[in-house]
C-alpha positions in Angstrom: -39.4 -2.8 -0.4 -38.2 -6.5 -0.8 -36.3 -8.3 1.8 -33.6 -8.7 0.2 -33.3 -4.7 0.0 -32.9 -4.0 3.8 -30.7 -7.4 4.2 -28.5 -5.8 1.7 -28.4 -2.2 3.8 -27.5 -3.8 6.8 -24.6 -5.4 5.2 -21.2 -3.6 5.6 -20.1 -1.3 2.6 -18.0 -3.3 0.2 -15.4 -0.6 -1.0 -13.2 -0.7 -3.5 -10.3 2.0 -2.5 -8.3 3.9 -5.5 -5.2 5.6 -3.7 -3.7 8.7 -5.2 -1.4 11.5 -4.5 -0.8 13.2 -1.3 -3.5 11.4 0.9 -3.1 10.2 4.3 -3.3 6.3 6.1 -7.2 6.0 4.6 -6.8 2.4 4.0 -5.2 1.8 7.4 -8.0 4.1 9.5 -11.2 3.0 7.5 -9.9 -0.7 8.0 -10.8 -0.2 11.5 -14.5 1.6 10.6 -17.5 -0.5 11.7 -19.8 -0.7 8.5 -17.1 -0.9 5.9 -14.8 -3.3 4.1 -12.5 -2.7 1.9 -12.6 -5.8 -0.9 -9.5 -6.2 -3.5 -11.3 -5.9 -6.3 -14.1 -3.2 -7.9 -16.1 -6.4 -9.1 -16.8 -7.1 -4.9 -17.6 -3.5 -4.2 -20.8 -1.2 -4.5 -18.7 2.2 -3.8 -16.1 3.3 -5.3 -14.0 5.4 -3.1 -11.4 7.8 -4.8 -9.2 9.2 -2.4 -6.7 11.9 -3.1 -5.5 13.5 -6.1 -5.5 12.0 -9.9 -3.1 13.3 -12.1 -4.2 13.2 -16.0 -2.2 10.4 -17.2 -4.1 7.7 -14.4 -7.7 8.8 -15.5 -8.6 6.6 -18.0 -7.4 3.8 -15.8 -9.9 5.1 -13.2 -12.9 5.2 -15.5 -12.0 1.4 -16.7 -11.9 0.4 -12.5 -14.8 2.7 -12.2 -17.3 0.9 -15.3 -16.2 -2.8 -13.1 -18.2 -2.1 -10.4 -21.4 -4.2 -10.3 -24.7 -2.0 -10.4 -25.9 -0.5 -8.4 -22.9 0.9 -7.5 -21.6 4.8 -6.6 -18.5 6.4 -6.3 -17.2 8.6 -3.7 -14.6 11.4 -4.2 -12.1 12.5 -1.4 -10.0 15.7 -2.2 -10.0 14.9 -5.9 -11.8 15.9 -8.8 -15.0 13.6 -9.9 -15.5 12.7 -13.7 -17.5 15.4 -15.2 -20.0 12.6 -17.3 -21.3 12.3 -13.7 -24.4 13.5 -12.5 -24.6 14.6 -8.8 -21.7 13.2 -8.5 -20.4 12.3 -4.3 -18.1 14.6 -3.2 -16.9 14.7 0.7 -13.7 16.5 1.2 -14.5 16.5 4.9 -12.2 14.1 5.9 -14.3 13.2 9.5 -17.0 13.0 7.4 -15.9 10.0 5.0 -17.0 6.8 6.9 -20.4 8.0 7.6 -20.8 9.4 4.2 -19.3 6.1 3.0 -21.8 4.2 4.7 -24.9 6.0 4.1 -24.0 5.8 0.1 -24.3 2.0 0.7 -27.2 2.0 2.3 -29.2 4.6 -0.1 -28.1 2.3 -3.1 -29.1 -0.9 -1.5 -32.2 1.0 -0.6 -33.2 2.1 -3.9 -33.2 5.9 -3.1 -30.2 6.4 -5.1 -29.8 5.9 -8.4 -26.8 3.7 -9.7 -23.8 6.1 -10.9 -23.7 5.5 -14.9 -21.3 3.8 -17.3 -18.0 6.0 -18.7 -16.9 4.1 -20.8 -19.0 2.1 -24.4 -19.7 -0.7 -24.1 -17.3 -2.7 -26.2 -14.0 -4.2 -26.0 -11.2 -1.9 -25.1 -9.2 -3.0 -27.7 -9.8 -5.1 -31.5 -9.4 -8.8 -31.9 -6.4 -9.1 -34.2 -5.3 -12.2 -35.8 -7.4 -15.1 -36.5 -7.0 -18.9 -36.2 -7.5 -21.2 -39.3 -11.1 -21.6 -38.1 -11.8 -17.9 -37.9 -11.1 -17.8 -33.9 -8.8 -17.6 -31.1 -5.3 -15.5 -32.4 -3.2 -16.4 -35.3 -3.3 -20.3 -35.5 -4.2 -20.0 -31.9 -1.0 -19.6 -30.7 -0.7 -15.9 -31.2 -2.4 -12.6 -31.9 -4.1 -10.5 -29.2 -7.3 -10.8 -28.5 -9.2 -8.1 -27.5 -6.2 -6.9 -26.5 -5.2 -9.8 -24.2 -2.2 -11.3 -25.4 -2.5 -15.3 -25.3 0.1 -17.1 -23.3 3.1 -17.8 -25.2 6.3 -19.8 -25.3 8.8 -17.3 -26.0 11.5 -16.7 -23.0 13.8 -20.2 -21.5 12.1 -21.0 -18.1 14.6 -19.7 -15.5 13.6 -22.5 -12.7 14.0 -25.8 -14.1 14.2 -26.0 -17.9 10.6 -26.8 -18.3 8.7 -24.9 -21.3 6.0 -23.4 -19.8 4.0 -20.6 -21.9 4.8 -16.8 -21.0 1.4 -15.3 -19.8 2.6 -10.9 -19.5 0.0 -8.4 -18.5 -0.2 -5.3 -16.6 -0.8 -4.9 -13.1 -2.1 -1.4 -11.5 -2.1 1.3 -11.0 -5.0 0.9 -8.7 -3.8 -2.6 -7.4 -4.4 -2.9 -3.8 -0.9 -5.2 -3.2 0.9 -2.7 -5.3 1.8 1.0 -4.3 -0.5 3.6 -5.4 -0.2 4.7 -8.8 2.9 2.1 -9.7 2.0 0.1 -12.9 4.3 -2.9 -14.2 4.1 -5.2 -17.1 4.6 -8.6 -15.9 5.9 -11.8 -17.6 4.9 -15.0 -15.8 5.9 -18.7 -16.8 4.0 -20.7 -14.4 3.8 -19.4 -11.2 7.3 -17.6 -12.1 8.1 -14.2 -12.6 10.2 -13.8 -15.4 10.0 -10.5 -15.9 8.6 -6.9 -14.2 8.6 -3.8 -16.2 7.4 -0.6 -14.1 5.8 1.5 -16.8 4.2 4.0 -14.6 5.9 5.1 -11.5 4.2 4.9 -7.7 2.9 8.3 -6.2 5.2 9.9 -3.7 4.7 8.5 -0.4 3.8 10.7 3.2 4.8 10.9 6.3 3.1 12.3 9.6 3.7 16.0 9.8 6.3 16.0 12.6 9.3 14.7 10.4 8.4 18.0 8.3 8.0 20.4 11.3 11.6 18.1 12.3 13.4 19.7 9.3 12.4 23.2 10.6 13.0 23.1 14.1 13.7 20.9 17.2 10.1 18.4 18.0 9.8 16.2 20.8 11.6 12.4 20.3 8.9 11.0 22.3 6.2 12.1 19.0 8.5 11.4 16.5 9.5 8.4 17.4 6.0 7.2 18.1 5.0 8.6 14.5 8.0 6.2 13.1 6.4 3.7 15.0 3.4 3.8 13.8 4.5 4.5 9.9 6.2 0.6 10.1 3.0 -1.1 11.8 0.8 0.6 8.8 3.3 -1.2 6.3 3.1 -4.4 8.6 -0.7 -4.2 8.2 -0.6 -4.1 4.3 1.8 -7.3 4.1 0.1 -9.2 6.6 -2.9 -8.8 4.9 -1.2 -9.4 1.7 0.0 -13.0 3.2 -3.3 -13.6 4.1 -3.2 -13.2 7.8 -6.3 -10.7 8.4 -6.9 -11.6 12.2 -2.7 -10.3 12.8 -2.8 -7.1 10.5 -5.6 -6.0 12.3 -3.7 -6.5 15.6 -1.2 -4.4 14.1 -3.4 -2.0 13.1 -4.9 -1.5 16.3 -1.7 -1.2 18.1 -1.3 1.4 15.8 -4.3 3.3 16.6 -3.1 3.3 20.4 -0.1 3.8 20.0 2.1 5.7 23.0 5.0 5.5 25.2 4.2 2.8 27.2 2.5 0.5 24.3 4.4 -3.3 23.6 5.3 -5.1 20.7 6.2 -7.8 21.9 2.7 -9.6 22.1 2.5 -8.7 18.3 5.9 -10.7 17.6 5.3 -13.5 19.8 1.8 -14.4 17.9 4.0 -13.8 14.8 6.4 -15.9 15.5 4.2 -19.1 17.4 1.9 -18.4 14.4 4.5 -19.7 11.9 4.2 -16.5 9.7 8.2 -16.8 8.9 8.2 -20.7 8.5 4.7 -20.5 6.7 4.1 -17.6 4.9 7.2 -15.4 4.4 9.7 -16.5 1.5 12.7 -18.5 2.5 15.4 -17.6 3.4 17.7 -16.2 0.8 15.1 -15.1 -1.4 14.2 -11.4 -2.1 17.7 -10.3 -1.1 19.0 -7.0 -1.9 22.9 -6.5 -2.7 25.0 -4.2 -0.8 24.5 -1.5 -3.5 21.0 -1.7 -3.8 20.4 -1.4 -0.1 22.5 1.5 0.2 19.7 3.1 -2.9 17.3 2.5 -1.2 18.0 3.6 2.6 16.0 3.3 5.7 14.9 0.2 7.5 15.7 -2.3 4.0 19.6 -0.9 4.2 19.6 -1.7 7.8 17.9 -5.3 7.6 21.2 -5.7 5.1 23.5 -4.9 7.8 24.5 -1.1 6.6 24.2 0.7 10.1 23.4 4.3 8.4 21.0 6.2 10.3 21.2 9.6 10.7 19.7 9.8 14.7 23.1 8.5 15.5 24.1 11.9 14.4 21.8 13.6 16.9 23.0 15.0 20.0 19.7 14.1 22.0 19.6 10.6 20.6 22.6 9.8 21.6 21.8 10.8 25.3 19.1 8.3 25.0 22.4 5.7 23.7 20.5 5.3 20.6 22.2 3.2 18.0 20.9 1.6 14.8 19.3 -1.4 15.1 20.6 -3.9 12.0 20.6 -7.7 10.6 22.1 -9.0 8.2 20.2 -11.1 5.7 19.2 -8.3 3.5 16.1 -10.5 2.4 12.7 -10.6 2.5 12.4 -11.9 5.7 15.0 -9.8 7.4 13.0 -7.0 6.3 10.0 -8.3 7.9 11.8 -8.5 11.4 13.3 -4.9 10.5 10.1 -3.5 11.0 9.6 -4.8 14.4 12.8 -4.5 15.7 12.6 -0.7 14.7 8.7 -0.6 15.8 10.2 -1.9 19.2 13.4 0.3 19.4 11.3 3.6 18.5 8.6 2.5 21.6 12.2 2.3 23.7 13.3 5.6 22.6 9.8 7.1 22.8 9.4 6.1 26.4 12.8 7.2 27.7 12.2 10.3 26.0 9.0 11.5 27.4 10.7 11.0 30.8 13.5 13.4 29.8 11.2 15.5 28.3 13.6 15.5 25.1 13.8 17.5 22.0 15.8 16.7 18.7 18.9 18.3 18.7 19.6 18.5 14.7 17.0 20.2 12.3 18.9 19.5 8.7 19.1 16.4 8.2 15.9 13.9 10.1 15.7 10.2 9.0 12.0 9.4 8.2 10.7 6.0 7.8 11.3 5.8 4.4 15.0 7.1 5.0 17.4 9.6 5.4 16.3 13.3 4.4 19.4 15.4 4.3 20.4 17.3 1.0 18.3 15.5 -0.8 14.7 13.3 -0.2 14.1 9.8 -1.0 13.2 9.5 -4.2 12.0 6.7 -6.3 13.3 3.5 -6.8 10.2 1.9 -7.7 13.2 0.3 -10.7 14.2 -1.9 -8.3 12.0 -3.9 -8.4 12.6 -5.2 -12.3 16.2 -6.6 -10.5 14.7 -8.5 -7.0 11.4 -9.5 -8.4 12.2 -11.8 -11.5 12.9 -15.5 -10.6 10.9 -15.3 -7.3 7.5 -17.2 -7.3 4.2 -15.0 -7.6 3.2 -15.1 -3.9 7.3 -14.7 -3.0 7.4 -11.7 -5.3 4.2 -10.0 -3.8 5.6 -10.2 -0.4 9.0 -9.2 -1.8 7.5 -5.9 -3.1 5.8 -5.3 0.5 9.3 -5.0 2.4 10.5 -2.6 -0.4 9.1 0.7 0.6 10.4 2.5 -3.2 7.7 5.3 -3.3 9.6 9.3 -3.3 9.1 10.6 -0.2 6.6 13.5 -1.0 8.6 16.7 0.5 5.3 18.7 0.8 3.2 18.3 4.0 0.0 17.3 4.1 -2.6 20.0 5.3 -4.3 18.2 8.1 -3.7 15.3 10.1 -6.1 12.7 9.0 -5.2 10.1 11.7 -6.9 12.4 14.1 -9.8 13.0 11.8 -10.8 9.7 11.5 -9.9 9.0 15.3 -12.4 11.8 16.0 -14.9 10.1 13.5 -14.6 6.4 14.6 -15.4 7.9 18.4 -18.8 9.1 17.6 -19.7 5.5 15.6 -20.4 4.5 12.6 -23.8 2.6 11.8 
């Protein structure tokens, strides 16, 4: 056995992660596993990790993700079905059992006792060349056609910036992306480093929530554990746009605080190195941009209606909260930004309410109507409004517009629970080590 071989085994698992329907915080709780990292791309990663379940309609997009991974490679299914043109295919539904498993995979390929997983798909392009230049290349005259099925960059829409004629570049994006919501797919028209266009042509899963705002709608839970669970819901989405903005040191600050999270935990550290960091004058889109009209914010609910002012909150109508003297926490902006500081002012305000409670020993007082994270859950759920996002994305600049889309939480809220906790699984597993 070479060298090279047990360097490569000692290495952390490169894992590409494919989110699907009704699966816990894995991204957020394997972040923290020793022996793994999770890459952005299946061309970085040697496992595959498929977590949760597929529907029909994403599975070809799977096999394509699947076929980009570098051999040897493997992939890992979590509560899903695998391909059936596997052979022995990985399967751990065990949810304490993922990192090690995860890990041990790596290490076997690297190894050469396993054998790489094989190809789904032939071996050609996935779709024809079609048009041809005067010299018998490129697309029609080279300004046109699709080749391969990759449409060439084309001046066809008026720049919306400045007047300059920039060519259109449009592809799709997801629905595997790791800065996108699982499942969403868009078609997206750039000109430059401008969006001028974002099509959603597959919608994003339905998001969860900790089982206590379900076991809320049923009967009365303690504020201390809900509130704590909200908490912790708005540092998971902090984690994914801080590491979206390129700030890997903070979101995994936030995801720790996250991990530990109780009654007597602090934001405030968090927010200072935030704010001394420069993350709103550096890295967040200026002021203005991203901003969501009073309408809109109304759709969409929760923490992005109140970072636009609209004080709706449906603990104000709870008995118990208003002992504690809640009441909604709000700015104004309505942008990108605002949203941003939305999250911590609400992380902050549910630590508040979560630490007065416990003293009180306090209950909730209403069970039909219990505002998640996402937003109010009364008659009806949040649904989607992933549709959004084809009004407040176009005219922003790429980086802007990824940001943008990390403040918008537009996922359904899925109204099912899940069957187990998986934050304490993985707690359980990260206690006994991973290699």
């Amino acid at each position: 056995m070479s060298w090279q071989r047990r360097l490569a085994a000692r290495a952390p698992a490169a894992v590409f992660l494919a989110e699907a329907a009704r699966i816990g915080p894995v991204r957020e709780t394997l972040a923290l596993v020793p022996g793994i990292r999770l890459v952005d791309t299946p061309r970085h990663a040697s496992v595959l990790l498929v977590a949760g379940v597929i529907p029909t309609g994403w599975r070809d997009d799977l096999r394509r993700i699947h076929d980009q991974l570098p051999a040897p490679f493997a992939s890992v299914w979590c509560r899903c079905e695998p391909f059936e043109a596997l052979r022995n295919p990985i399967r751990i539904d065990v949810v304490e059992a993922l990192p090690q498993g995860v890990v041990e995979t790596h290490r076997e390929l690297m190894l050469g006792k396993r054998d790489s997983a094989p190809r789904l798909l032939p071996d050609e392009p996935p779709n024809p060349w079609e048009g041809l230049g005067d010299d018998g290349h490129g697309g029609e005259g080279m300004m046109g056609g699709t080749p391969y099925g990759r449409p060439m960059a084309m001046n066809m829409q008026d720049d919306r910036r400045d007047g300059l004629t920039l060519d259109t570049l449009t592809f799709r994006l997801g629905p595997f992306h790791s800065a996108l919501p699982p499942g969403l797919q868009a078609e997206v028209s750039l000109q430059g480093d401008l969006v001028q266009a974002w099509t959603v042509t597959r919608k994003p899963f339905a998001g969860v929530v900790e089982p206590i705002f379900h076991a809320a709608r049923q009967s009365s839970v303690p504020i201390a554990e809900l509130e704590l669970a909200r908490a912790r819901h708005h540092l998971h989405r902090l984690y994914r746009g801080l590491w979206l903005a390129g700030w890997p040191t903070m979101a995994e600050r936030a995801l720790r605080l996250a991990e530990k999270l109780g009654p007597n935990s602090d934001v405030a550290g968090l927010r200072r190195e935030l704010e001394r960091g420069g993350l709103w004058r550096l890295a967040l889109p200026e002021p203005g941009r991203g901003v969501l009209d009073e309408a809109q914010a109304r759709q969409l609910g929760g923490p992005a209606a109140r970072a636009a002012g609209i004080d709706a909150d449906l603990r104000s109508e709870d008995a118990s909260y208003r002992r504690l003297g809640f009441a909604p926490t709000c700015r104004e902006a309505g942008d990108t930004a605002a949203r941003w500081r939305q999250w911590l002012d609400e992380i902050e305000q549910s630590l508040s309410l979560a630490g007065r409670a416990a003293r009180y020993d306090l209950k909730t007082a209403e069970t039909a109507a219990v505002e998640t994270p996402r937003g109010p859950w009364a008659e009806g759920f949040p649904h989607d409004m992933s549709d959004l996002l084809g009004e407040v994305l176009p005219e922003l600049e790429w980086g802007e517009a990824l940001l943008t889309l990390a403040s918008l939480d537009v996922a359904a809220l899925d109204p099912l629970p899940l069957a187990n906790d998986w934050r304490t699984g993985f707690a359980e597993a990260k206690r006994e080590g991973s290699p």
